[in-house]
C-alpha positions as CSV (number, residue, x, y, z in Angstrom):
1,X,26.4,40.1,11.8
2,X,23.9,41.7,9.1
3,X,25.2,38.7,6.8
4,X,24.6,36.3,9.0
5,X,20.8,38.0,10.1
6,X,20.2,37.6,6.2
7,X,21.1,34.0,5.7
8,X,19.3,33.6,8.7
9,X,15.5,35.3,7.4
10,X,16.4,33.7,3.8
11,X,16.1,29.8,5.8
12,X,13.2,31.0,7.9
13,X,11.7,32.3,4.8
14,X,11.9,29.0,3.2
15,X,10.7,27.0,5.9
16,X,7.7,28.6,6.1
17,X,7.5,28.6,2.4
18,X,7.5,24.8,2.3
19,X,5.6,24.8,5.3
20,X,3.0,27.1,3.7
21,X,3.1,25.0,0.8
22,X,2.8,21.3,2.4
23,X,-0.3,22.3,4.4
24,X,-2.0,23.9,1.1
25,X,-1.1,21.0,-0.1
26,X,-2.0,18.7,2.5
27,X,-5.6,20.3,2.5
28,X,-5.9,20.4,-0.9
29,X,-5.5,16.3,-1.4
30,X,-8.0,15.9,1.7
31,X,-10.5,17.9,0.1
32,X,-10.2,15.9,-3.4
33,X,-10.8,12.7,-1.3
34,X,-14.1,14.2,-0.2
35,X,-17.0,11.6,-0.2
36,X,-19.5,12.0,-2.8
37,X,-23.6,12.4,-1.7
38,X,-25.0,9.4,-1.6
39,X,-28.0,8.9,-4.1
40,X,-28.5,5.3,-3.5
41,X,-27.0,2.6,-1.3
42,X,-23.7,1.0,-1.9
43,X,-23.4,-2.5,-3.2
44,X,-19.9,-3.9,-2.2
45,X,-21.1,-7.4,-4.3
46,X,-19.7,-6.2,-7.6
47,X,-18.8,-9.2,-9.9
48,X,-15.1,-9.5,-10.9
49,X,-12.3,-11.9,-11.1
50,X,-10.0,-13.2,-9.1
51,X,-7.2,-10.2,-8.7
52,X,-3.5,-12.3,-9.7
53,X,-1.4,-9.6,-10.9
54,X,1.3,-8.8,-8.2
55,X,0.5,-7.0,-5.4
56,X,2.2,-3.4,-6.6
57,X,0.7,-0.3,-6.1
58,X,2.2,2.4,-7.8
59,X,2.1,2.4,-12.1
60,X,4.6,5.2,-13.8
61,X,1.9,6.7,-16.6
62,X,2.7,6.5,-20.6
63,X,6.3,4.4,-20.4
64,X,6.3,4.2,-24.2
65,X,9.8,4.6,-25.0
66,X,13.1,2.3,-24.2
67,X,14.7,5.5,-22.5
68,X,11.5,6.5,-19.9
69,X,11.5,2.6,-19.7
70,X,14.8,2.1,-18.5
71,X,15.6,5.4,-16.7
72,X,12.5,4.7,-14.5
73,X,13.3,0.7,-14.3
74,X,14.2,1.1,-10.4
75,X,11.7,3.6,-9.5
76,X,8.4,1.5,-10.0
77,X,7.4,-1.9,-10.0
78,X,4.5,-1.4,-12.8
79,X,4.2,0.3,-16.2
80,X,1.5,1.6,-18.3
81,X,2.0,1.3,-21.7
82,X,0.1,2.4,-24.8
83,X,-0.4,-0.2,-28.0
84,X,-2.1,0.9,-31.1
85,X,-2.6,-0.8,-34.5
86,X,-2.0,0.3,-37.8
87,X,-3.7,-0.5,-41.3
88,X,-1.9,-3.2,-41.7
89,X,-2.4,-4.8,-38.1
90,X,0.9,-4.2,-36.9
91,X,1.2,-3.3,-33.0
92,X,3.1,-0.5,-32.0
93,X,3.5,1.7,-28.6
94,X,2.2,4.4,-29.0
95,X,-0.8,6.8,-27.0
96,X,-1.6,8.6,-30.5
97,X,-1.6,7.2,-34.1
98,X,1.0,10.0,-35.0
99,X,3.4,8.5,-32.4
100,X,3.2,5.1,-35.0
101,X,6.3,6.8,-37.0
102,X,8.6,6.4,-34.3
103,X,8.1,2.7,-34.7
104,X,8.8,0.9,-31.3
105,X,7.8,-2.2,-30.4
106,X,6.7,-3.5,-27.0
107,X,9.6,-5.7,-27.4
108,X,11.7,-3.0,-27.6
109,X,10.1,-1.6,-23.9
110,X,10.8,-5.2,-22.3
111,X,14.5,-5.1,-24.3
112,X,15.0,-1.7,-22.2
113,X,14.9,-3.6,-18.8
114,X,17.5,-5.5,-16.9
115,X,14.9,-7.5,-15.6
116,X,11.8,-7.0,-17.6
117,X,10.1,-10.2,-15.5
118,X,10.1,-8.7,-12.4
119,X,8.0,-6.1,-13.8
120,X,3.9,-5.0,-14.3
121,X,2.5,-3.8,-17.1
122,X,-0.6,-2.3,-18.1
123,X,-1.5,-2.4,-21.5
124,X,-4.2,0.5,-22.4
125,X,-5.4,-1.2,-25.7
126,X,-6.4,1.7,-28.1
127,X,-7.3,-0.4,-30.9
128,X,-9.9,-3.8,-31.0
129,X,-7.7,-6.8,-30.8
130,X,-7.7,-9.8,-33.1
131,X,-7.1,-12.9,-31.5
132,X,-3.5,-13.2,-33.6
133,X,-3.4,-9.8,-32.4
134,X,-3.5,-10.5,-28.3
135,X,-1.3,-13.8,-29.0
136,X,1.5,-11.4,-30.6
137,X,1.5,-9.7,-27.2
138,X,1.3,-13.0,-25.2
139,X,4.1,-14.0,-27.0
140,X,6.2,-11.1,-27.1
141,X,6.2,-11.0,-23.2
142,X,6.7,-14.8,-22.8
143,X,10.1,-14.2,-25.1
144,X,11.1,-11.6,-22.2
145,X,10.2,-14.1,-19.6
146,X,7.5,-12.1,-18.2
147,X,4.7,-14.5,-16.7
148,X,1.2,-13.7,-17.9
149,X,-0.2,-12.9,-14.7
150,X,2.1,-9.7,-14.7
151,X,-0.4,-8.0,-17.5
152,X,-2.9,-6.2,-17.2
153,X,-4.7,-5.5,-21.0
154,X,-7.0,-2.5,-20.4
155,X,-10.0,-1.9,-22.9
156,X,-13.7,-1.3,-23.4
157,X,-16.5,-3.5,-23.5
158,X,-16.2,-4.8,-26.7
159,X,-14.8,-7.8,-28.4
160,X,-11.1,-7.6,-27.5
161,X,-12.7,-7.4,-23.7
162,X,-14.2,-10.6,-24.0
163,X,-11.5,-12.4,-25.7
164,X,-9.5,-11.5,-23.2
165,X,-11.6,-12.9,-20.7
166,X,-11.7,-16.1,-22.5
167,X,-8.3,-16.9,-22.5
168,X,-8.3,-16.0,-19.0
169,X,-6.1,-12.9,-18.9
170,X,-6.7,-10.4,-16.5
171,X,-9.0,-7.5,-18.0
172,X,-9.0,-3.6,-16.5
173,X,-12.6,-2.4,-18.5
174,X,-12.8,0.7,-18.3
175,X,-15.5,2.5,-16.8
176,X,-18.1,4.6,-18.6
177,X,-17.1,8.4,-19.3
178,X,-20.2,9.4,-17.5
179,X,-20.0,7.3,-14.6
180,X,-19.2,10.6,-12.3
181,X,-22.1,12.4,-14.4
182,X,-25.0,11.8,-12.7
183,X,-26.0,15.7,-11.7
184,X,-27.3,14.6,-8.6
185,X,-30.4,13.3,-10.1
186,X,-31.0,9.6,-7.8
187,X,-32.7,8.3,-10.9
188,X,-30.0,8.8,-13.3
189,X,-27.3,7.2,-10.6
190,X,-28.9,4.6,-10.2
191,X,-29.6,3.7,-14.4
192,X,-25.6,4.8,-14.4
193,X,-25.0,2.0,-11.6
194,X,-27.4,-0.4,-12.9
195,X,-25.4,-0.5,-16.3
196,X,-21.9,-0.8,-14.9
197,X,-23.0,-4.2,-12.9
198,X,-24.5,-5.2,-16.2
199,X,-21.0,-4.8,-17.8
200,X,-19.2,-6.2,-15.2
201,X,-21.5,-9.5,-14.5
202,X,-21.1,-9.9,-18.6
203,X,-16.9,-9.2,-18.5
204,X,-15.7,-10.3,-14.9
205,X,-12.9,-7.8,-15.2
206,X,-9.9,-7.9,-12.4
207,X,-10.5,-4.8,-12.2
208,X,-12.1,-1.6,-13.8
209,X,-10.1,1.5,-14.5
210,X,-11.4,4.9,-14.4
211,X,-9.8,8.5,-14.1
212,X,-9.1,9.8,-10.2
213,X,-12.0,12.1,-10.9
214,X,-14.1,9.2,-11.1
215,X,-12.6,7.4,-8.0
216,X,-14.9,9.0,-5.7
217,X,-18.1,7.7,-7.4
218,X,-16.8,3.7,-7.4
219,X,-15.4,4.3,-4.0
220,X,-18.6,5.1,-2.9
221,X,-20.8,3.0,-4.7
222,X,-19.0,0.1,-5.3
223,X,-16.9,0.3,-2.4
224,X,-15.2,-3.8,-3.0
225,X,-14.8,-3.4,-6.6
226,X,-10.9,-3.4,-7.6
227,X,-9.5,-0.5,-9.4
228,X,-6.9,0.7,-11.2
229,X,-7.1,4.3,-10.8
230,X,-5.3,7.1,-13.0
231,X,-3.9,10.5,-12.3
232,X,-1.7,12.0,-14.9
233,X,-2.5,15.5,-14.8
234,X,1.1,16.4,-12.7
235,X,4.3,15.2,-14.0
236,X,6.7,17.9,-11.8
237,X,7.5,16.9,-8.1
238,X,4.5,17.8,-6.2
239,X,3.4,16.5,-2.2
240,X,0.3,16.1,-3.6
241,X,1.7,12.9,-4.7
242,X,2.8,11.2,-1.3
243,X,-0.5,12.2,0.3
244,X,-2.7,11.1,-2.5
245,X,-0.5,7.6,-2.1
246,X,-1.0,8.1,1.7
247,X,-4.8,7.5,0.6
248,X,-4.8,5.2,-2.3
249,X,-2.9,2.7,0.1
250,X,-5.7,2.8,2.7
251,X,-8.4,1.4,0.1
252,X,-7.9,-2.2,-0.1
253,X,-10.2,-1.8,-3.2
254,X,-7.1,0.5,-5.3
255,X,-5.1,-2.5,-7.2
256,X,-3.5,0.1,-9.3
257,X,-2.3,3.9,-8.9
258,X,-1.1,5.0,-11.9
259,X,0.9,8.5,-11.6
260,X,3.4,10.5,-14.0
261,X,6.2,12.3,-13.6
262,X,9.5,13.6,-15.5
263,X,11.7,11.5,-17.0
264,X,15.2,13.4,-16.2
């Protein structure tokens, strides 16, 4: 009886653990998806392009080697992956110039997959682009019989964002680091605001990326605007996870959740 009286407090135990734990949880996410104060009115007429990347939600966060590539393959629909450029213009994947040694090749991420056109991917451009550059990577994914439509080349306002406007390729610009910065001062939101629409009338990105921290700022003030939204600060399981998904699905505006996790 006393064995059975422990196995029984050790199950109650953890269900109220989890329970204790899904509701912090659970309050925790709501509370991140707070609205900001408004300093100025919204403007839902943000200029962008037409979205035609497929209509996949969730990104896995840094898939920059064949393993995470392939041991993920089934999990998501889209990746994010990191090209740099060394001195002598080669591209590799990499997040950091150090992690050029290893020497992969986005055709070695594509080789990785059974079925690499099925596939997303967002390329976070850490380098300028030349234009032999961009049609390396056009080519590259046309060898794996990935249709152009399926990348998404992220960078800043620069050259390489333009160029890839003019081919017509879809752009994710990425947003100011001081978009959330305004410190509640109305005049400095709106200069902040001003100068986004600036960018975006000049570029016509898809879409424009930004941190989850900034989220609530372009949900708020740009409330139409498509976005590609980043959170990698948790790679363990977590329920903060499915209810932050819970929310990023009921924005029409989030084209892209990008999350991390483990690769076991």
């Amino acid at each position: 009886m006393r064995k059975s009286r422990v196995i029984l407090y050790i199950i109650l135990l953890l269900v109220f653990s989890f329970g204790a734990y899904a509701a912090f949880m659970y309050v925790y996410t709501e509370w991140k998806f707070l609205p900001v104060e408004l300093l100025q009115e919204p403007n839902p007429a943000a200029p962008h392009a037409e979205w035609k990347a497929p209509g996949t939600l969730l990104y896995l966060h840094q898939v920059n080697t064949p393993r995470r590539a392939a041991r993920k393959e089934t999990a998501y629909d889209g990746y994010e992956i990191d090209l740099q450029t060394d001195d002598n213009g080669s591209l590799w994947v990499a997040h950091d110039p150090e992690e050029m040694a290893q020497e992969i090749k986005l055709a070695d991420i594509f080789a990785a997959l059974k079925n690499p056109g099925q596939k997303a991917y967002w390329l976070d451009l850490k380098n300028q682009l030349t234009p032999e550059q961009l049609e390396q990577i056009l080519l590259t994914a046309k060898a794996f019989h990935i249709p152009q439509e399926n990348l998404l080349l992220e960078t800043v306002p620069g050259e390489t964002a333009a160029l890839i406007n003019k081919k017509g390729l879809n752009l994710l610009l990425q947003v100011p680091e001081s978009f959330d910065k305004d410190f509640s001062d109305p005049q400095n939101r709106k200069e902040i605001n001003q100068n986004a629409l600036q960018e975006w009338q000049k570029y016509q990105p898809a879409a424009v990326s930004a941190s989850f921290g900034k989220y609530p700022y372009l949900r708020a003030y740009f409330p139409k605007m498509p976005k590609a939204i980043y959170y990698s600060s948790t790679k363990r399981p977590s329920l903060k996870k499915p209810f932050m998904v819970r929310h990023m699905k009921e924005d029409p505006s989030v084209k892209i959740f990008l999350l991390d996790e483990y690769t076991w």
